[in-house]
C-alpha positions as CSV (number, residue, x, y, z in Angstrom):
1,X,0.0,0.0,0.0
2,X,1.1,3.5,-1.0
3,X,1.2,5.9,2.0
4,X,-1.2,8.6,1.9
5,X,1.0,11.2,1.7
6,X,2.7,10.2,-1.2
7,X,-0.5,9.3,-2.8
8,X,-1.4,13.1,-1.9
9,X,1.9,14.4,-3.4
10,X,1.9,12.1,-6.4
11,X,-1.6,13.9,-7.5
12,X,-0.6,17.3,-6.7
13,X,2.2,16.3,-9.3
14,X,0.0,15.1,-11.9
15,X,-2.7,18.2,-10.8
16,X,0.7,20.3,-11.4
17,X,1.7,18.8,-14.7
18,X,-1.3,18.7,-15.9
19,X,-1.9,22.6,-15.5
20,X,1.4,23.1,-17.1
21,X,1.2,21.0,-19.9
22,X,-2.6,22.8,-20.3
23,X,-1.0,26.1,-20.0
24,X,1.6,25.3,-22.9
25,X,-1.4,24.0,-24.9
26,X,-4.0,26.4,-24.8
27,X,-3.9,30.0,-24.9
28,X,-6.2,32.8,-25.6
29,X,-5.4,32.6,-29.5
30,X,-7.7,28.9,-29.2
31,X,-10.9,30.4,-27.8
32,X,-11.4,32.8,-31.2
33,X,-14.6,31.5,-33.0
34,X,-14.9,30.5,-36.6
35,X,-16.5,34.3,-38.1
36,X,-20.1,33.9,-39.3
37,X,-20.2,35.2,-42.8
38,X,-22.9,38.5,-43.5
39,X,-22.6,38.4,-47.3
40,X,-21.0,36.1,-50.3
41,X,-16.7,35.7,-49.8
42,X,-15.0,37.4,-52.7
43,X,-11.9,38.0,-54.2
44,X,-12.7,41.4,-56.5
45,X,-12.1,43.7,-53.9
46,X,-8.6,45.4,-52.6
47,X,-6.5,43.4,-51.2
48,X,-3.6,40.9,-51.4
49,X,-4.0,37.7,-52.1
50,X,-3.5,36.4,-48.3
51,X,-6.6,37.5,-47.6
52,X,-8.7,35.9,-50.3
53,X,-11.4,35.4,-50.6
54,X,-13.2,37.2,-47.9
55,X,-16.0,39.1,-46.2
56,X,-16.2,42.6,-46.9
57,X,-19.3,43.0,-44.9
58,X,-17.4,42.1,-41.5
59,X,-16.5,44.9,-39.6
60,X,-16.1,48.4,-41.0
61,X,-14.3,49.6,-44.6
62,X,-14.2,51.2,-47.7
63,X,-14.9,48.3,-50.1
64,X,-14.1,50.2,-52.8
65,X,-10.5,52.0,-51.6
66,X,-11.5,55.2,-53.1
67,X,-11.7,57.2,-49.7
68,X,-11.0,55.5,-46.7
69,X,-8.1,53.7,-44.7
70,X,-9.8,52.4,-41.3
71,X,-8.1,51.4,-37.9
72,X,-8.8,51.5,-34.3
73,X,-12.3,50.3,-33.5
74,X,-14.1,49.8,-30.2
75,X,-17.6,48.6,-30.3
76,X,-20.5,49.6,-27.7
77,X,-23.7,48.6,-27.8
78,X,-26.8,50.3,-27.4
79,X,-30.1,50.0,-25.2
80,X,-31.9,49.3,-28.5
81,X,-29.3,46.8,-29.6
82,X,-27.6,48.4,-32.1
83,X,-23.7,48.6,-32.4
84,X,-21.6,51.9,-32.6
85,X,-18.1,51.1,-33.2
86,X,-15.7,54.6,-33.0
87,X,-12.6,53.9,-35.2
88,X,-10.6,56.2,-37.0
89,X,-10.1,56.9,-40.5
90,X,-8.1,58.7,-43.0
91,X,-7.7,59.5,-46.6
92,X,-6.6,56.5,-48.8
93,X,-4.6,58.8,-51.4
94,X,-2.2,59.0,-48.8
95,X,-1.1,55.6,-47.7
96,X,-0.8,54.3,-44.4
97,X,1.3,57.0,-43.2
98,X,-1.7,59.1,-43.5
99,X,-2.8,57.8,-40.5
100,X,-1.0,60.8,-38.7
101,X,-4.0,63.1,-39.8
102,X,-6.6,60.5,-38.6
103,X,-9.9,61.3,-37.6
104,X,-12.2,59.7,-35.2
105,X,-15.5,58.2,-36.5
106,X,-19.0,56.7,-35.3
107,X,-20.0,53.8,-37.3
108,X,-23.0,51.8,-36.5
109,X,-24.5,48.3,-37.2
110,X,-27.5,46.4,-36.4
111,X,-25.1,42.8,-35.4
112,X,-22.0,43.1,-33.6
113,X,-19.7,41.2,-36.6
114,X,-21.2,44.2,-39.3
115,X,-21.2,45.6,-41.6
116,X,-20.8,49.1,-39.8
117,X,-21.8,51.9,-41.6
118,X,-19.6,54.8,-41.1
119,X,-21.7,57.8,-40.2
120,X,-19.0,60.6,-40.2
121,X,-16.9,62.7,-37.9
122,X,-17.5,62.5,-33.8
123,X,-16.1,65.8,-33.2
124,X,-16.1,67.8,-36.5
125,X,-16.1,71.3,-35.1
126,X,-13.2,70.5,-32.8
127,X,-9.8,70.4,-35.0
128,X,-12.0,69.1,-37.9
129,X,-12.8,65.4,-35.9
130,X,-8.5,64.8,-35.1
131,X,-8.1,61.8,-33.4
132,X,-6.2,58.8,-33.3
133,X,-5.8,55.3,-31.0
134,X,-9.9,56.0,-30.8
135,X,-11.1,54.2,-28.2
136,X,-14.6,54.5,-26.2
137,X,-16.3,53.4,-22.6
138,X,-19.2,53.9,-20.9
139,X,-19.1,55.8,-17.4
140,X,-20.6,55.4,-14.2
141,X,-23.2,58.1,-14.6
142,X,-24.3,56.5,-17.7
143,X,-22.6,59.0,-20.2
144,X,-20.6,57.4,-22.8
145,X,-16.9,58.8,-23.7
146,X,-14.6,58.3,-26.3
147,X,-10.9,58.9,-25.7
148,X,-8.1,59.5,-28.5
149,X,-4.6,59.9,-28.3
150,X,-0.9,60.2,-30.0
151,X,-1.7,62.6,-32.3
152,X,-3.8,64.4,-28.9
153,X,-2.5,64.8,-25.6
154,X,-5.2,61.8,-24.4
155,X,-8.4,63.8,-25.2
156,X,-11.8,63.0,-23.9
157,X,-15.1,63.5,-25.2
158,X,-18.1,62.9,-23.6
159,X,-21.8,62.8,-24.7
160,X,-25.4,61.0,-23.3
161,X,-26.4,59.4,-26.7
162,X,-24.4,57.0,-28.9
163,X,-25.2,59.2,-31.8
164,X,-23.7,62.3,-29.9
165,X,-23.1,65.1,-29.9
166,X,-19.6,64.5,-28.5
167,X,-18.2,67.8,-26.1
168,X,-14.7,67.8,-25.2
169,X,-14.4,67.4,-21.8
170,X,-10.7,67.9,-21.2
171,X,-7.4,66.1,-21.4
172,X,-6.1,63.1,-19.3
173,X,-3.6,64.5,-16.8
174,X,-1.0,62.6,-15.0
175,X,0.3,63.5,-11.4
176,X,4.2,63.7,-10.9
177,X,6.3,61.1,-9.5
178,X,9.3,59.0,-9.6
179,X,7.3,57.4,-12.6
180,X,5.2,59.5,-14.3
181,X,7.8,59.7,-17.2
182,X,6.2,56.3,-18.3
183,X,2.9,58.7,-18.8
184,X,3.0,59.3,-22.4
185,X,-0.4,59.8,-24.1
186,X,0.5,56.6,-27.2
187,X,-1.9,53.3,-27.7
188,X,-4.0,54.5,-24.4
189,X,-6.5,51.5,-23.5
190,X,-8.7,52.7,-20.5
191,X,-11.3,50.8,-18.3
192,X,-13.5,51.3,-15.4
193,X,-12.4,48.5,-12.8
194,X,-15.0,46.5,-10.5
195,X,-13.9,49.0,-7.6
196,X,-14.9,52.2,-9.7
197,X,-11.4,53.3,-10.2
198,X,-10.4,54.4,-13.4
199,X,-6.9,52.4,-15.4
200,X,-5.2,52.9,-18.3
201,X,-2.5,51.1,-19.9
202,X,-0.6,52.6,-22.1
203,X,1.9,51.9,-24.5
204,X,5.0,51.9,-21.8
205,X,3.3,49.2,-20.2
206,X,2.6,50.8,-16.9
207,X,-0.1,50.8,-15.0
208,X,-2.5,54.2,-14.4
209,X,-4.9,54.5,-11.7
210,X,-7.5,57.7,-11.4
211,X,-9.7,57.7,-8.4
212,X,-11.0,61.1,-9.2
213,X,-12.8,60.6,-12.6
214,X,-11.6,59.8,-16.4
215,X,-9.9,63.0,-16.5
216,X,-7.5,62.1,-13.4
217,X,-4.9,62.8,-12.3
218,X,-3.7,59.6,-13.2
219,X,-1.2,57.6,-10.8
220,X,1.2,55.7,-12.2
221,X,2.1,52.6,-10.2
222,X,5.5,51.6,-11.1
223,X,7.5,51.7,-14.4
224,X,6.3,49.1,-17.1
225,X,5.0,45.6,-16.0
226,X,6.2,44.4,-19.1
227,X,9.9,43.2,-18.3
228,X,9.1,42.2,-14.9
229,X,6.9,38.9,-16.8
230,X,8.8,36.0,-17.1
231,X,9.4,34.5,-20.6
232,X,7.4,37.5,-22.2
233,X,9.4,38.9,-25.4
234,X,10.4,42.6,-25.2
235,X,10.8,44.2,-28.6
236,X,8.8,46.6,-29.5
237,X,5.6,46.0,-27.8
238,X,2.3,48.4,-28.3
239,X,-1.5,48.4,-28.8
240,X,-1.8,47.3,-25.2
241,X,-5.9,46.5,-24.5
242,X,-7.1,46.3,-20.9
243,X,-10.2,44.0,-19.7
244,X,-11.3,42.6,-16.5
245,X,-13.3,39.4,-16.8
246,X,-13.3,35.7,-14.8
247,X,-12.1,37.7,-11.7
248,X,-8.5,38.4,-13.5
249,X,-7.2,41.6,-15.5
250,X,-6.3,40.8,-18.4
251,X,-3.9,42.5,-21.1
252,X,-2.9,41.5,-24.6
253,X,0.0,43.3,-26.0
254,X,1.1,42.9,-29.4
255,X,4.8,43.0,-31.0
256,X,4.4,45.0,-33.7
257,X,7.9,43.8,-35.4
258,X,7.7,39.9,-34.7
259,X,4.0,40.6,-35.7
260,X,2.9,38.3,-32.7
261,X,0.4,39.5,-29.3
262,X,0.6,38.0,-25.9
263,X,-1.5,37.6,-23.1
264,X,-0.7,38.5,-19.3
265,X,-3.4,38.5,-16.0
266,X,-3.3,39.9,-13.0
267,X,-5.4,39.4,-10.1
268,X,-5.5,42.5,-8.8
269,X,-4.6,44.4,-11.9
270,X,-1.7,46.5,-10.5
271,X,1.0,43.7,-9.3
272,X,2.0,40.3,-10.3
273,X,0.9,39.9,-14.1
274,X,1.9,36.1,-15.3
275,X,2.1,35.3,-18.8
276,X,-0.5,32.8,-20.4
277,X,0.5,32.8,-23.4
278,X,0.4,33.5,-27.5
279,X,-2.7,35.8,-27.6
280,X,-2.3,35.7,-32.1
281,X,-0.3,35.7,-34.8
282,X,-1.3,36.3,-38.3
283,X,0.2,33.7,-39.6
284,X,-2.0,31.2,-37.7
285,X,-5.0,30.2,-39.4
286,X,-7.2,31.9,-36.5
287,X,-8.7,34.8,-38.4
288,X,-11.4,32.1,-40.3
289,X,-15.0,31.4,-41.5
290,X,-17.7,29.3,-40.5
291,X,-17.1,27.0,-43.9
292,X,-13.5,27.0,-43.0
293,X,-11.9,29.4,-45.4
294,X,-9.1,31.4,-43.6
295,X,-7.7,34.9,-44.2
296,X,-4.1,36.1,-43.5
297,X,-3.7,39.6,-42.9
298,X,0.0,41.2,-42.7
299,X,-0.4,43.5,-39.6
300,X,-2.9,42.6,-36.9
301,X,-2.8,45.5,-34.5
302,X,-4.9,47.2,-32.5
303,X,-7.0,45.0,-30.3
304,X,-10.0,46.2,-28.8
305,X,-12.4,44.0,-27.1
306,X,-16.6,43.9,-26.7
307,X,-18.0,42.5,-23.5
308,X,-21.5,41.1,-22.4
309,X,-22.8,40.0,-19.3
310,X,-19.0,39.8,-18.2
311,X,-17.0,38.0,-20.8
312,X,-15.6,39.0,-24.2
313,X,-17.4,37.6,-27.1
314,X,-16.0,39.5,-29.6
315,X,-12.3,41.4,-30.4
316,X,-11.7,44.0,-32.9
317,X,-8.7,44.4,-35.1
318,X,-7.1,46.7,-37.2
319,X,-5.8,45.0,-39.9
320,X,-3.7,45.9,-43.0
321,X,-3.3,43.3,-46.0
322,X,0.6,44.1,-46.9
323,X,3.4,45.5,-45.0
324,X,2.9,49.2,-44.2
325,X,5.7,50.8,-46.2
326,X,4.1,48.9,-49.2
327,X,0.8,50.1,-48.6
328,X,1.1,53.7,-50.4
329,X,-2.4,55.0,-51.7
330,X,-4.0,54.9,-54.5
331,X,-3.7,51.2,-54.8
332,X,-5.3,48.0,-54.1
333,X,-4.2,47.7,-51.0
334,X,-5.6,49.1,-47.1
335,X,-6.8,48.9,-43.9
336,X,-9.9,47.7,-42.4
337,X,-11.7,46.8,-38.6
338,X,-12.6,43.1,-38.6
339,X,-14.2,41.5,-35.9
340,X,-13.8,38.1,-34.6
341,X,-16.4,36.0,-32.4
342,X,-14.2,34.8,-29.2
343,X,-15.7,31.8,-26.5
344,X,-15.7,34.5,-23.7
345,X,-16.7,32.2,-21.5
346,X,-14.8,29.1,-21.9
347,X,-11.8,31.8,-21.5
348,X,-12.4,33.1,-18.3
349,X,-13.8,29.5,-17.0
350,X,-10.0,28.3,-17.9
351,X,-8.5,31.0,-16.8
352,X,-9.8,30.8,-13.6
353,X,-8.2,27.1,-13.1
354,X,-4.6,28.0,-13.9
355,X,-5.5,31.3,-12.0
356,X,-5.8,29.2,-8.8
């Protein structure tokens, strides 16, 4: 007979391995969902041929190329059950390094995968609708805001209805300390956590916490959480997005030159954030259809993700078909807002158990 406490540590071995070895297996790039498919996949519209053939009613774009390059996106939805996404946009002619005169845009949809239709400027009075890295929340008192930065010093706007109007309600200030120099207004993701604080994440990788509104001043907790995650690669990380969900916060990073996101958690969203894993890769066959046809975009950036009833069901991407110094205007090439179905609550059900 096998004394009990050797039976006890042999199966908090196995418990152990198996955790580990279920860790290594699955990560958050396996709970995307197959995209259902809104009208006919096709291969006569812009793009390269990774892409092909695909669904030009998912998400939001100019099918045609003749105006629009699209990026950002951030989807709320509405007491009637419609879908606003707030993206930005900017004029095709000029390539993708247009996007430093982006402006941010309310599109709207009646299903959460598309097609949104974009419905113009937020903000056109103020700097003719300038914004980029658009992102948008709803706050405590019920008021929605949308929040832009890099080309803006973290610019809020603020309005009751979906639809707007949008009034600028100020910029996001940061208090001084030994840290604030990792404050800088670039890829600014934003949330309201359970407590009612306010945190942002921003490019650097540190953590921001407001207590006194979405305005701040912002705290910043320490320098970038980044380096101090074990096994997480460190080049050139950006496009941070921030969610809490399954009783973890989570962030997904993405590396814009190894073209490759990750995935870190943290239990109490300020210390301790563990990686869990590849969060995607465009060169894995996860951007697919419901009849199994799969599209490979060049540059998957941008993540933004959509939330019901506590988990994510959806992300948002900004995508781009060729490498950006190739993408030059006036071509047959761009960049688009796709959205992908994601298994929410297997996720956070899983995540919970390695969590533990």
């Amino acid at each position: 007979m096998i004394p009990r406490h050797l039976t006890i540590l042999c199966a908090m071995i196995v418990s152990a391995m198996g955790a580990s070895a279920f860790a290594a297996e699955k990560t958050l790039i396996n709970y995307f969902l197959p995209m259902p498919i809104q009208s006919p996949l096709v291969s006569n519209v812009w793009g390269a041929p990774g892409v092909f053939p695909r669904d030009p009613q998912n998400g939001l774009e100019d099918t045609t190329m003749k105006q629009w390059c699209y990026w950002d996106g951030q989807i709320i939805k509405a007491t009637d059950g419609k879908f606003h996404m707030f993206a930005s946009r900017w004029d095709q002619a000029k390539g993708h390094g247009g996007w430093g005169g982006s402006s941010a845009v309310h599109a709207v949809s009646d299903k959460v995968i598309g097609p949104y239709i974009d419905k113009g400027l937020c903000w056109p009075e103020n700097q003719k609708g300038k914004g980029h890295n658009v992102t948008a929340l709803v706050l405590p008192d019920g008021r929605y805001a949308v929040l832009v930065s890099e080309t803006r010093p973290g610019d809020v706007f603020v309005s009751k209805s979906l639809d707007g109007p949008w009034g600028y309600l100020g910029s996001i200030k940061v208090a001084e300390n030994e840290f604030s120099r990792f404050g800088r207004m670039s890829n600014v993701s934003i949330m309201v956590r359970p407590d009612g604080d306010f945190m942002i994440v921003a490019r650097s990788g540190a953590i921001w916490i407001s207590k006194t509104g979405i305005l701040g001043p912002y705290t910043v907790q320490g320098p970038s959480v980044y380096p101090k995650v074990t096994g997480l690669p460190l080049r050139n990380l950006e496009d941070p997005v921030v969610w809490f969900s399954g009783g973890l916060y989570h962030i997904v990073v993405n590396g814009w030159s190894d073209r490759k996101a990750w995935h870190i958690t943290s239990v109490d969203g300020i210390n301790n954030w563990t990686l869990r894993g590849l969060a995607y890769d465009p060169t894995k066959d996860f951007v697919r259809y419901t009849d199994g046809t799969v599209n490979h975009w060049e540059k998957i950036e941008r993540p933004g993700v959509h939330l019901e009833d506590g988990h994510v069901t959806h992300f948002t991407f900004a995508v781009l078909d060729v490498p950006k110094n190739e993408e030059r205007g006036n071509d047959t090439h761009g960049s688009k807002v796709i959205v992908v179905p994601f298994d929410g609550v297997a996720f956070d059900r899983d995540m919970q158990k390695l969590a533990k």
